[in-house]
C-alpha positions in Angstrom: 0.0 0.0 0.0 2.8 2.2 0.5 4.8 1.4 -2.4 1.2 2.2 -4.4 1.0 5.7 -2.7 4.6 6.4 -3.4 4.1 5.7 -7.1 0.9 7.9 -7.3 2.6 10.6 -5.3 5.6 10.7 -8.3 2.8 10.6 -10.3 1.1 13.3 -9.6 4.8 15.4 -9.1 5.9 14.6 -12.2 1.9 15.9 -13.8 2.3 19.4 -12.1 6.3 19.7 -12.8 5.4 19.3 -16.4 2.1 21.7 -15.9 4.0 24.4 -14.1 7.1 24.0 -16.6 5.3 24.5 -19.4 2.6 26.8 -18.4 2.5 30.5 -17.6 4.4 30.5 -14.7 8.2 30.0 -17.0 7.4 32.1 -19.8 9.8 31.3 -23.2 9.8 27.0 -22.5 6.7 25.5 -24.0 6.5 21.4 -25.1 4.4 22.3 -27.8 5.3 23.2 -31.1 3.9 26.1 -33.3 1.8 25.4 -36.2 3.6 27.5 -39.4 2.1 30.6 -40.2 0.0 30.8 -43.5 1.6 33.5 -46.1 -0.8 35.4 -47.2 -0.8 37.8 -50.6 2.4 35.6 -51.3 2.6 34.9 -54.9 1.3 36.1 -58.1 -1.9 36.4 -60.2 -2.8 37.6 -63.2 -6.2 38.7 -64.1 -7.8 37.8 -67.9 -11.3 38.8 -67.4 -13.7 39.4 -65.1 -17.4 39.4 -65.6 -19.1 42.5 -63.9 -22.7 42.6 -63.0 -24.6 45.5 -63.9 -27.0 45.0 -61.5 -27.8 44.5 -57.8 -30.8 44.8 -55.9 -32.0 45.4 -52.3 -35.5 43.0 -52.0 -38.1 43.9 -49.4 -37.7 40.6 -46.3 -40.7 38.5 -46.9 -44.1 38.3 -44.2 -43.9 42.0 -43.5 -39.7 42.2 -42.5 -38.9 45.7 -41.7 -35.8 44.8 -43.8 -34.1 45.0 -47.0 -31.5 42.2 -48.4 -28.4 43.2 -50.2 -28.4 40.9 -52.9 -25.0 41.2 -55.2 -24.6 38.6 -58.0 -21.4 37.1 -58.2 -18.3 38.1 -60.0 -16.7 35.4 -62.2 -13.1 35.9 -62.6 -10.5 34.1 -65.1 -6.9 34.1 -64.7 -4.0 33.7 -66.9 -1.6 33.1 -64.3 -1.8 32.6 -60.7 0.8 31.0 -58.3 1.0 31.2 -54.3 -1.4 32.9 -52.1 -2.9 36.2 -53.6 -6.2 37.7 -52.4 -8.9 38.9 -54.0 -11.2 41.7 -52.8 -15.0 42.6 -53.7 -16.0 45.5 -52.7 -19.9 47.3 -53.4 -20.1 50.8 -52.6 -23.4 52.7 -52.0 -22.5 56.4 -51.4 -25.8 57.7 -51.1 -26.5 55.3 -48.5 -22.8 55.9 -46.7 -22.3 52.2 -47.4 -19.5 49.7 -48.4 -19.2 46.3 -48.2 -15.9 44.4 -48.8 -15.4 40.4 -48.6 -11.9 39.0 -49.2 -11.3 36.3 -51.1 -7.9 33.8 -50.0 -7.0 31.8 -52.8 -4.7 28.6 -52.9 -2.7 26.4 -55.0 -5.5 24.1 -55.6 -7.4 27.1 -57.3 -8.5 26.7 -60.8 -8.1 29.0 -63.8 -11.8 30.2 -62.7 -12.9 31.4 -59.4 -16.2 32.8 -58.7 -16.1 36.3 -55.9 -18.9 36.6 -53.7 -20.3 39.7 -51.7 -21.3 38.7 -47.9 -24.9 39.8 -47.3 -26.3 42.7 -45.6 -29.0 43.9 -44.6 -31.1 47.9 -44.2 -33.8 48.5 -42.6 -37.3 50.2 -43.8 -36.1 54.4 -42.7 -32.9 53.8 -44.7 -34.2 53.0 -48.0 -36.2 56.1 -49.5 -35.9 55.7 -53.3 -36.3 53.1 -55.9 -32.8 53.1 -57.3 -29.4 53.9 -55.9 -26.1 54.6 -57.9 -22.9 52.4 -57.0 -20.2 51.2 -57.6 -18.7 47.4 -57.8 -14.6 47.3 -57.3 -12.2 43.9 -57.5 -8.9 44.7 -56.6 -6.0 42.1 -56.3 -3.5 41.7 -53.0 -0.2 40.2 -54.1 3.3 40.1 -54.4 3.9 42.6 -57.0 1.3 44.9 -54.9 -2.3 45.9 -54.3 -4.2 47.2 -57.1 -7.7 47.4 -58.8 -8.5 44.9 -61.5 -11.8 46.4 -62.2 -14.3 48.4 -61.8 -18.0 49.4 -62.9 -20.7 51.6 -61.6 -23.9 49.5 -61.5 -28.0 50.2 -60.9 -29.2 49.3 -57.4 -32.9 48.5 -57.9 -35.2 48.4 -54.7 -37.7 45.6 -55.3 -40.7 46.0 -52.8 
């Protein structure tokens, strides 16, 4: 019984050396290791075309919603090159409104020649929308190696559809 004791007691010593060792308490010494970071904008792409909508529309919520839904189309986009890392930005500006919306895009290696942008949802409410149509402006811009830049950019109709 006392040999058992003796071996839980080491136990449990050796448990709390390890926990206090590598813990707070003796910063710089850690057992773990750290996962690699992810480089971001690292690499290059190159932009052939990109299809720009001319539209997007803010629909009334359904069953009586005090609310209107951004809806953007998507934004297909073709490269001729791409290698590493690059992001790509989509960005819908409403000025009359005092409104932008921006998603970032984080492509990989294992993207295609074709890769489809979307604009995250949003939502205004009833007082905010006072006219049938809005003026604004859609914006893809790159984040690379060779630098930040816009790849295009159109103004498009905003139609509020009750």
């Amino acid at each position: 019984m006392e040999r058992m004791r003796a071996v839980i007691t080491s136990v449990i010593a050796i448990i709390l050396g390890v926990t206090l060792l590598s813990g707070p308490l003796v910063p710089g010494v850690t057992l773990t290791t750290e996962p690699e970071p992810v480089a971001l904008e690292a690499g290059n792409i190159t932009v052939s075309t990109v299809e720009m909508p001319e539209d997007v529309t803010l629909k009334k919520g359904s069953y009586g919603a005090a609310s209107y839904y951004l809806d953007a189309p998507p934004v297909p986009i073709h490269f001729a090159n791409h290698t590493g890392r690059p992001t790509l930005v989509y960005e819908l500006t409403i000025e009359e409104l005092g409104y932008s919306r921006t998603t970032n895009h984080f492509l990989g290696d294992s993207t295609g020649d074709t890769y489809e942008l979307t604009l995250a949802s949003d939502t205004f409410t009833d007082a905010e929308i006072e006219r049938e149509r809005y003026n604004g402006t859609v914006t893809v811009s790159k984040r690379d190696e060779s630098g930040h830049g816009v790849v295009a950019t159109r103004n498009v109709t905003i139609s509020v559809v009750e």
